[in-house]
C-alpha positions as CSV (number, residue, x, y, z in Angstrom):
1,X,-16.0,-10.0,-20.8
2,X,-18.6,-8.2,-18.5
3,X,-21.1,-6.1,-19.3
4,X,-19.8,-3.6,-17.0
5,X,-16.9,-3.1,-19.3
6,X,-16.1,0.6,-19.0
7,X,-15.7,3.0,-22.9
8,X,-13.7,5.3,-23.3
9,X,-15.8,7.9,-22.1
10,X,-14.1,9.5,-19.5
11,X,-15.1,11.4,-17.1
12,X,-12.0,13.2,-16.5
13,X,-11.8,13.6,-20.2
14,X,-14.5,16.7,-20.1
15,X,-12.2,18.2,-17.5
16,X,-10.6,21.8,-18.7
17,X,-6.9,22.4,-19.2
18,X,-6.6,24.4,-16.1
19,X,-8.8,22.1,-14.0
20,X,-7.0,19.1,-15.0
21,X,-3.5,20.4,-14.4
22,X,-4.9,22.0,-11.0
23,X,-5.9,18.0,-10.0
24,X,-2.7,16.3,-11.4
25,X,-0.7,18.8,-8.9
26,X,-3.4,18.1,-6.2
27,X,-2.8,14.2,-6.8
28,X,0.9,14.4,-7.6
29,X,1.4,16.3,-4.1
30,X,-0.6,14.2,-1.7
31,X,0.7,10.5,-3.5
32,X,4.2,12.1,-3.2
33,X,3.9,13.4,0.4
34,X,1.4,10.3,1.5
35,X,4.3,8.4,0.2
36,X,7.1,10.1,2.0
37,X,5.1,9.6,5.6
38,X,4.5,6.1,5.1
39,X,8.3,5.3,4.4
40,X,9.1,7.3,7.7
41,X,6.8,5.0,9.6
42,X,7.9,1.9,7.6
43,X,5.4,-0.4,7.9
44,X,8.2,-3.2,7.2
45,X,11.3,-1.3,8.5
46,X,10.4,1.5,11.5
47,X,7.3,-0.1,12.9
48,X,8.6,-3.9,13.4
49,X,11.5,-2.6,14.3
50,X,10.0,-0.7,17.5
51,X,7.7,-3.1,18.3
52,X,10.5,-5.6,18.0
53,X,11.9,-3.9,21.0
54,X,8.5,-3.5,23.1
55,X,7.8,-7.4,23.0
56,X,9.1,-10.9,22.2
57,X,6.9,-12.0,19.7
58,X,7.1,-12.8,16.6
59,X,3.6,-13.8,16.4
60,X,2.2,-10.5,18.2
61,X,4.4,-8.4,16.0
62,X,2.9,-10.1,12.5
63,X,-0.5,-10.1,14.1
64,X,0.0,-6.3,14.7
65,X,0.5,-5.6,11.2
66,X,-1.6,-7.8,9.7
67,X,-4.5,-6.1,12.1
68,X,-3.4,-2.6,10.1
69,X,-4.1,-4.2,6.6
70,X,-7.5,-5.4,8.3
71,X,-8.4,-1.9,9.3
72,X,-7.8,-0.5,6.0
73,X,-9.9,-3.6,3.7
74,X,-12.8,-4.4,6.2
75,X,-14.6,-1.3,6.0
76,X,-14.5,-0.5,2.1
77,X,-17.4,-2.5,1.1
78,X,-19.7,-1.0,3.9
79,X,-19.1,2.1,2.5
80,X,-18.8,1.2,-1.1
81,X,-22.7,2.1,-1.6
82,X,-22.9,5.3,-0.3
83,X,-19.7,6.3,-2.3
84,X,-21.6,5.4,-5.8
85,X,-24.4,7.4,-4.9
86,X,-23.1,10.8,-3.3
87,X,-22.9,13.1,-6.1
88,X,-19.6,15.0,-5.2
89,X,-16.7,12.6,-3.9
90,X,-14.3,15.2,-2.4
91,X,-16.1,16.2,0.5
92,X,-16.1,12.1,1.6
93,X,-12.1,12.1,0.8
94,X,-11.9,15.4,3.1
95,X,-13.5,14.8,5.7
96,X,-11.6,11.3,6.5
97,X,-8.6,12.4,5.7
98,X,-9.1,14.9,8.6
99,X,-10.1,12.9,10.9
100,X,-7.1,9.7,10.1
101,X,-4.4,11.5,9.3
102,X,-3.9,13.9,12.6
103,X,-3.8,10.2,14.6
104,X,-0.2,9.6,14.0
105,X,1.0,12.9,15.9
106,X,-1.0,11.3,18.6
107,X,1.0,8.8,18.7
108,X,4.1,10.5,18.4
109,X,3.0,11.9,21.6
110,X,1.7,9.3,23.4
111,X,5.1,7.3,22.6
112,X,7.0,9.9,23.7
113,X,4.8,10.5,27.4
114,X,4.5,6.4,27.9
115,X,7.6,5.6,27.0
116,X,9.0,2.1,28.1
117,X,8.0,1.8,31.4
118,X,5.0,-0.3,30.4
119,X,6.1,-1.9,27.3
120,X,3.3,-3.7,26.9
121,X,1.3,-0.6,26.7
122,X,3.2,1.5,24.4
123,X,2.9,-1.6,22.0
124,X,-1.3,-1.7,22.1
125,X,-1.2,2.0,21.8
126,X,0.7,2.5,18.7
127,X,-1.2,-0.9,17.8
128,X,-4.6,1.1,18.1
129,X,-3.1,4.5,16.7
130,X,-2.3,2.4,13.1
131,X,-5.4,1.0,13.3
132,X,-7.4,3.9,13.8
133,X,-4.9,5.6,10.7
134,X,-5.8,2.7,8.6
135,X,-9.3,2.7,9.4
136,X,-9.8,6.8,8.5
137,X,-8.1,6.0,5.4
138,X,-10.2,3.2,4.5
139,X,-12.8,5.8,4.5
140,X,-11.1,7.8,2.3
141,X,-9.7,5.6,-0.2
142,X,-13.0,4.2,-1.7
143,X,-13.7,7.9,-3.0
144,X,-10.4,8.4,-3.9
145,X,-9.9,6.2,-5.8
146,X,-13.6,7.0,-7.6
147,X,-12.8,10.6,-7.5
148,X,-9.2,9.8,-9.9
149,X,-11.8,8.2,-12.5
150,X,-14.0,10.9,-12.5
151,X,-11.1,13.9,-12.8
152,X,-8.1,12.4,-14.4
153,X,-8.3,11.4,-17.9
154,X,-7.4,7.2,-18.4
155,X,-4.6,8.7,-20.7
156,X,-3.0,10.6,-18.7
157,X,-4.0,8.8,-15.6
158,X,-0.7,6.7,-15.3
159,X,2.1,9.6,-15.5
160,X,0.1,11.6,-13.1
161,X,0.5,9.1,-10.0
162,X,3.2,7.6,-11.4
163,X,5.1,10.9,-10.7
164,X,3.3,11.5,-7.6
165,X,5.0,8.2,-6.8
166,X,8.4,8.7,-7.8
167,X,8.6,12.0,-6.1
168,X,7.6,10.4,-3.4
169,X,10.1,8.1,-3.7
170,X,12.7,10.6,-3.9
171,X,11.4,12.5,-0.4
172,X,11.8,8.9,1.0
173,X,15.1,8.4,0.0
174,X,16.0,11.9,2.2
175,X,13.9,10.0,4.9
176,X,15.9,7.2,5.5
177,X,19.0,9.3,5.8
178,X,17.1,11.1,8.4
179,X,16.1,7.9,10.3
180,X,19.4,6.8,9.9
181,X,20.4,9.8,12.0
182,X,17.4,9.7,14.5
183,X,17.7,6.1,15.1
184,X,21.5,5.7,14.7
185,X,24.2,5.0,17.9
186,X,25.3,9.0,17.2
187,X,21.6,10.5,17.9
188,X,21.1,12.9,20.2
189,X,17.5,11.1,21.4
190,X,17.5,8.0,23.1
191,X,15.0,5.2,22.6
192,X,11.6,5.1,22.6
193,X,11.9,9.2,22.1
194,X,13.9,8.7,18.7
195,X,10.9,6.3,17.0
196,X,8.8,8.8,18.6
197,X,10.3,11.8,16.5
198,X,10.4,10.1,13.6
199,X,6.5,9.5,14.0
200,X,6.0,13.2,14.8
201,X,7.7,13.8,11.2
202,X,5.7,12.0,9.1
203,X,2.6,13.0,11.3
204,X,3.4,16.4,9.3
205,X,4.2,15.7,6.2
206,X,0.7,13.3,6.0
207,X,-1.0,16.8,6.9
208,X,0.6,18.2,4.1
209,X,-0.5,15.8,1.9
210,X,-4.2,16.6,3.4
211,X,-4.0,20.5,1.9
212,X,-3.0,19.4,-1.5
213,X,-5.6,16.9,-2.0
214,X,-7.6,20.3,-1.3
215,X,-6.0,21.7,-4.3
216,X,-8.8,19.5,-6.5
217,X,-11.3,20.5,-8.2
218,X,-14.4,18.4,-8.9
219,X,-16.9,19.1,-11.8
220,X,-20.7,19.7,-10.3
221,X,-22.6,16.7,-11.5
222,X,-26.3,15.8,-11.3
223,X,-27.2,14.0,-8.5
224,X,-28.3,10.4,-8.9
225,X,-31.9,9.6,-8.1
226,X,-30.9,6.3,-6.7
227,X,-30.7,5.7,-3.0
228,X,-27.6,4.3,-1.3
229,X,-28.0,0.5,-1.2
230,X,-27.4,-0.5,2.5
231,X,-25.2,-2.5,4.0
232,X,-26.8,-5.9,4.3
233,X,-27.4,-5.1,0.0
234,X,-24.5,-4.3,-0.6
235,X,-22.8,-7.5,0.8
236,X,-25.8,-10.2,0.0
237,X,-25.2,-8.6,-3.6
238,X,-21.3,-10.0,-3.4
239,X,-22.1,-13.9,-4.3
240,X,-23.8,-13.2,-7.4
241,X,-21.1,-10.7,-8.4
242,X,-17.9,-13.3,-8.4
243,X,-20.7,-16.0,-9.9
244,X,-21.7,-13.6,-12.7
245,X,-18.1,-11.7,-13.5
246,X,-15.7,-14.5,-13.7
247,X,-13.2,-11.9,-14.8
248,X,-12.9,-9.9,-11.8
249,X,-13.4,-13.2,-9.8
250,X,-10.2,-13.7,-11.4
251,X,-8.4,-10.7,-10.2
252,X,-9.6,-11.3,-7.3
253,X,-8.3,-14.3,-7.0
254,X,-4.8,-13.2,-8.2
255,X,-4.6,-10.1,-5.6
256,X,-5.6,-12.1,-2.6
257,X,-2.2,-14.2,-3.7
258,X,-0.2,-11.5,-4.0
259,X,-1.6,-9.6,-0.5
260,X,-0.5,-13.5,1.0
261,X,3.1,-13.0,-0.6
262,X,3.0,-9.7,1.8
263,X,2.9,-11.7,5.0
264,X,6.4,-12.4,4.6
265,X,6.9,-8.4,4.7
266,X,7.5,-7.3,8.5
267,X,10.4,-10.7,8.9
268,X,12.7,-9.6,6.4
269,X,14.2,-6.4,8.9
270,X,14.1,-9.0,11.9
271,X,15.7,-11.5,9.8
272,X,18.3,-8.8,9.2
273,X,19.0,-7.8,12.3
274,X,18.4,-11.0,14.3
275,X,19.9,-13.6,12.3
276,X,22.4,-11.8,10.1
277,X,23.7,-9.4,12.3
278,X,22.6,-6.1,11.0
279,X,22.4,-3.3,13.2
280,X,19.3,-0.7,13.9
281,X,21.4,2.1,12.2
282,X,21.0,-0.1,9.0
283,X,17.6,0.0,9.0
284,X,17.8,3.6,7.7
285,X,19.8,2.3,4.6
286,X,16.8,-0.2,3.9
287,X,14.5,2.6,4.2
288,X,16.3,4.2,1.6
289,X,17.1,1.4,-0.9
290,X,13.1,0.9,-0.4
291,X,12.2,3.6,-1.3
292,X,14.5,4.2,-4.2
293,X,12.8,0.9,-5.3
294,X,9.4,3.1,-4.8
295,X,10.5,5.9,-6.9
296,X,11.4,3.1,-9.8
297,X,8.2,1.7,-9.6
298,X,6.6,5.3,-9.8
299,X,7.9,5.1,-13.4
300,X,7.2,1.8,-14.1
301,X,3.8,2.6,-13.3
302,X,4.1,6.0,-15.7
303,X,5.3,3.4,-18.4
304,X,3.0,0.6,-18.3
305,X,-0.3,2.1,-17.5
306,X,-0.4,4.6,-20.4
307,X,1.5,1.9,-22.9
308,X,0.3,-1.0,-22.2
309,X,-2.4,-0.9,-19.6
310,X,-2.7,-2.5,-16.6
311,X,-2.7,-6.3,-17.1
312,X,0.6,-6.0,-18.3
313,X,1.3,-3.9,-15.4
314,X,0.1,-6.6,-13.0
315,X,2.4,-9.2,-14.3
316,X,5.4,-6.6,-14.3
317,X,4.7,-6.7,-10.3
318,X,3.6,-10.0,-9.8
319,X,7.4,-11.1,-11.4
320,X,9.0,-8.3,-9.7
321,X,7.3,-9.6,-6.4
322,X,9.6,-12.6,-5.9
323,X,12.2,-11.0,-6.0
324,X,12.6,-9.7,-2.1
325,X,11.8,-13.2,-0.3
326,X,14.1,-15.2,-3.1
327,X,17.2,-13.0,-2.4
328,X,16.3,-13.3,1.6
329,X,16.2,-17.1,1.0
330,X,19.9,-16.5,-0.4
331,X,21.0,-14.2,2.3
332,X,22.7,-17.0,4.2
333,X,24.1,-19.2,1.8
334,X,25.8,-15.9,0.8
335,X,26.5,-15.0,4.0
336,X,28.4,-17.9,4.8
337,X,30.7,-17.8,1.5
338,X,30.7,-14.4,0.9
339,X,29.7,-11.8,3.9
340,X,31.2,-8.8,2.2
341,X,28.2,-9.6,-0.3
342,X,25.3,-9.6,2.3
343,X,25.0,-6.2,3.0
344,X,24.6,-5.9,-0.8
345,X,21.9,-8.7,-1.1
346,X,19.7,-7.6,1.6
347,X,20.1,-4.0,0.3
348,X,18.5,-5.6,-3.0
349,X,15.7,-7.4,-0.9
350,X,14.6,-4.0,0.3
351,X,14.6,-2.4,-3.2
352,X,12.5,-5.1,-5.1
353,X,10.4,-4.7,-2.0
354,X,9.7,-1.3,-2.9
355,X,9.6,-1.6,-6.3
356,X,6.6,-3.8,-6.0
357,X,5.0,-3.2,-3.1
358,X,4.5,0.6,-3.9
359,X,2.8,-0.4,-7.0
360,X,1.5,-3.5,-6.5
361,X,-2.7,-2.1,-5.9
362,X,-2.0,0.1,-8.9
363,X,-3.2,-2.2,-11.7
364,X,-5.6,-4.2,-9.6
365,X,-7.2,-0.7,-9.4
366,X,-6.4,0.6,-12.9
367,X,-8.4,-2.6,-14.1
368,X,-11.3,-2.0,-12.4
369,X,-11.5,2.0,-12.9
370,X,-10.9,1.1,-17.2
371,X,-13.4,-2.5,-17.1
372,X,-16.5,-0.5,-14.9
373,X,-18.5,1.8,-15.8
374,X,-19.1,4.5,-13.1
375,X,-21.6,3.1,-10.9
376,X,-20.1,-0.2,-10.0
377,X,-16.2,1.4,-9.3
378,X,-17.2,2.2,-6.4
379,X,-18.3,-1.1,-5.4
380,X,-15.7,-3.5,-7.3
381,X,-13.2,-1.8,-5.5
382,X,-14.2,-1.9,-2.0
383,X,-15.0,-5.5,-2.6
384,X,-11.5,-6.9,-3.9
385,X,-10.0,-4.7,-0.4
386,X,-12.6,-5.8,1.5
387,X,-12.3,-9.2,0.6
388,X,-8.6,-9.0,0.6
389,X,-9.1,-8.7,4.4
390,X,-8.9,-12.6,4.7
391,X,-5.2,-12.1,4.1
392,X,-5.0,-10.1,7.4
393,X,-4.1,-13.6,9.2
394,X,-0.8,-13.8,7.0
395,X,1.3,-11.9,9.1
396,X,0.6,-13.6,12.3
397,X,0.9,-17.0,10.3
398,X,4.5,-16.0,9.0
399,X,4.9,-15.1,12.6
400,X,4.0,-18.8,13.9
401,X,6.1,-20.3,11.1
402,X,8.9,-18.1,11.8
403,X,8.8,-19.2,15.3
404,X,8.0,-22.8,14.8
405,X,10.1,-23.7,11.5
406,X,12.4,-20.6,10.5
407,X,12.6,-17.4,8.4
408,X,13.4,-19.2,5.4
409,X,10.1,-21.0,5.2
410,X,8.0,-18.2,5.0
411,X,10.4,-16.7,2.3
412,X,9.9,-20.3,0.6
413,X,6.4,-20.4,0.8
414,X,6.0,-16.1,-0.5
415,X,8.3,-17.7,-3.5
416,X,5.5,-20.2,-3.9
417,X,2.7,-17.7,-3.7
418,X,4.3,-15.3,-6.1
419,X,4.7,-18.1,-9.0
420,X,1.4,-19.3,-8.7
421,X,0.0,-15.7,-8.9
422,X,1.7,-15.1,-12.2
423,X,0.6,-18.3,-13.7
424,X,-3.4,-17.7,-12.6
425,X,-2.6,-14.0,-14.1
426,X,-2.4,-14.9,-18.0
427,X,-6.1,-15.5,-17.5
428,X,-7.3,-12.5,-16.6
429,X,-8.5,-10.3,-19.8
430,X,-6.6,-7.1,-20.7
431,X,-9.2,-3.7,-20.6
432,X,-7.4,-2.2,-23.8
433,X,-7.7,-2.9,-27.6
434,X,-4.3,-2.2,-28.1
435,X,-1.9,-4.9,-28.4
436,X,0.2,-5.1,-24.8
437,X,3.4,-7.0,-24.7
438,X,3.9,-10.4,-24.0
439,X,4.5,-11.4,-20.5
């Protein structure tokens, strides 16, 4: 293993009893509400859905999306440097999540003002608002993520965003019934000023989410003496890292497998409601079933990070991962013998969807944040997202295949991705010296 294998030495071990229950509410609150206004703008329900009705293109819609992942990966390692030297992380979380977050009520309001006279235009304009989200949150995520090592302790760390998660989960479950209602034939808003209010709504509750992360409290540190590598360092140093550390080359490998799988994401709601008949009203009830499948895997993530640690973890969602596009393979089949069944089946393709795509990052991160020690976190991390980026193209390729073969394929070919992931996963070394279960 490498010899940046992180002890047990906490950081957020030396944190007091009042301090750390002051961060796990901080934590808890914004992955709950963070959570709760990403389900309202459903990055695989609400979003391809609008933009499903803007333009006739299944390509544009996947490149759209996969353009949003781009925006959040690309930037992490150019920023991963500065991160591992500034001696107080909050302020970096702060001020990006200030500046990303009050986008989406921009775009609220620019939906509502542009409407659908220029379709065209309403599309690159909530195209460019996503980005620009995904971007500012990119900024933030880095020190986030470095700021959980450093305040929660590795025991505790699971239950605290696990429950974050699942309460999360639970304010998405009330969201879909209120998309249901916004979006629905009985709503009192006609389209594009429905999708437009449902933006608005989570625009608000992702502010929300900004003044609990304020809640945290960070223990003063001395500051390093090092300088902040630049940019062209930091990513001539990235060659010699996947040579010399074939265990997170490993991981690496596996996520970028698993963030492929997710290109199939935005084409299960247009399968639904272009090839099986569903209506937009149903969308809400895959919002909910998803993110009843988010609150499950807020527990699962409780459960298997504190028990068992996180390559267990990864497996868990690597398995639970093939689920959505095996069941959406099955959806016709079924259809045709049993329809009464299909609204059941595709309510179980949103779930699993949830389940893992909620938690899926989880124990990719978990690994690194237990196998570093503190001054490479920052930097293993923005690499596997940054060089997850190369995954941005799967999207618009599911969109080519989708309009050149058929849905199914891509579903095939994410069932194909997902078994292959969980085979390359026994190799990858588990960070704790208790005994983990089987998988």
């Amino acid at each position: 293993m490498s010899e940046h294998l992180y002890d047990d030495a906490l950081d957020g071990a030396e944190t007091t009893d009042w301090s750390y229950r002051r961060n796990a509410l901080g934590f808890s609150a914004d992955m709950a509400l963070f959570e709760a206004a990403f389900n309202l703008i459903g990055f695989t329900t609400v979003l391809p859905a609008f933009l499903a009705a803007l333009v006739d293109s299944e390509i544009l819609i996947g490149l759209a999306t996969g353009m949003a992942s781009a925006a959040w990966l690309l930037p992490q390692i150019a920023i991963a440097g500065q991160v591992a030297q500034a001696p107080r992380k909050k302020p970096l979380v702060m001020r990006a999540v200030w500046i990303a977050r009050p986008v989406v009520l921009l775009m609220a309001l620019l939906v509502w003002l542009l409407g659908v006279r220029i379709p065209w235009l309403t599309f690159a304009v909530v195209t460019l608002c996503v980005i620009a989200l995904f971007v500012g949150d990119a900024f933030s995520s880095v020190a986030w993520f470095d700021l959980i090592a450093k305040v929660l302790p590795l025991e505790r760390r699971g239950r605290i965003l696990g429950l974050g998660q699942m309460v999360g989960g639970l304010l998405g479950v009330a969201a879909g019934i209120v998309v249901s209602y916004i979006l629905g034939p009985e709503s009192p808003w006609a389209f594009p000023n429905n999708y437009a209010l449902v933006f608005a709504v989570s625009g608000i509750i992702f502010l929300l989410g900004g003044l609990a992360l304020s809640l945290i409290q960070e223990p003063e540190i001395e500051a390093p003496t090092a300088t902040p590598q630049p940019v062209s360092a930091v990513l001539a140093s990235i060659p010699s890292i996947l040579e010399d550390d074939p265990d997170f080359r490993r991981v690496v490998i596996v996520r970028l497998l698993v963030n492929l799988m997710g290109g199939a994401g935005a084409f299960y709601v247009l399968y639904a409601t272009l090839r099986l008949g569903f209506e937009a009203a149903d969308v809400g009830l895959f919002i909910s079933a998803q993110v009843l499948g988010s609150t499950a895997s807020g527990g699962l993530l409780s459960l298997a990070q504190d028990r068992w640690g996180p390559v267990t973890h990864l497996r868990i969602i690597i398995l639970l991962s093939i689920f959505p596009p095996l069941l959406a393979l099955l959806a016709a089949p079924v259809q045709a013998v049993l329809p009464g069944a299909t609204p059941i089946l595709f309510v179980a393709v949103f779930f699993f969807l949830g389940l893992y795509s909620a938690g899926f990052s989880w124990p990719f991160y978990n690994w690194i944040l237990e196998y570093c020690t503190s001054p490479y976190r920052p930097l293993y991390i923005g690499l596997i997202n940054t060089m997850s980026a190369v995954t941005m193209v799967s999207p618009a390729i599911a969109g080519w295949i989708v309009g050149s073969v058929s849905y199914r394929a891509v579903f095939a070919i994410a069932v194909g991705l997902g078994v292959v992931a969980f085979i390359l996963s026994k190799t990858i070394p588990s960070t704790r010296v208790q005994p983990t279960i089987d998988l």
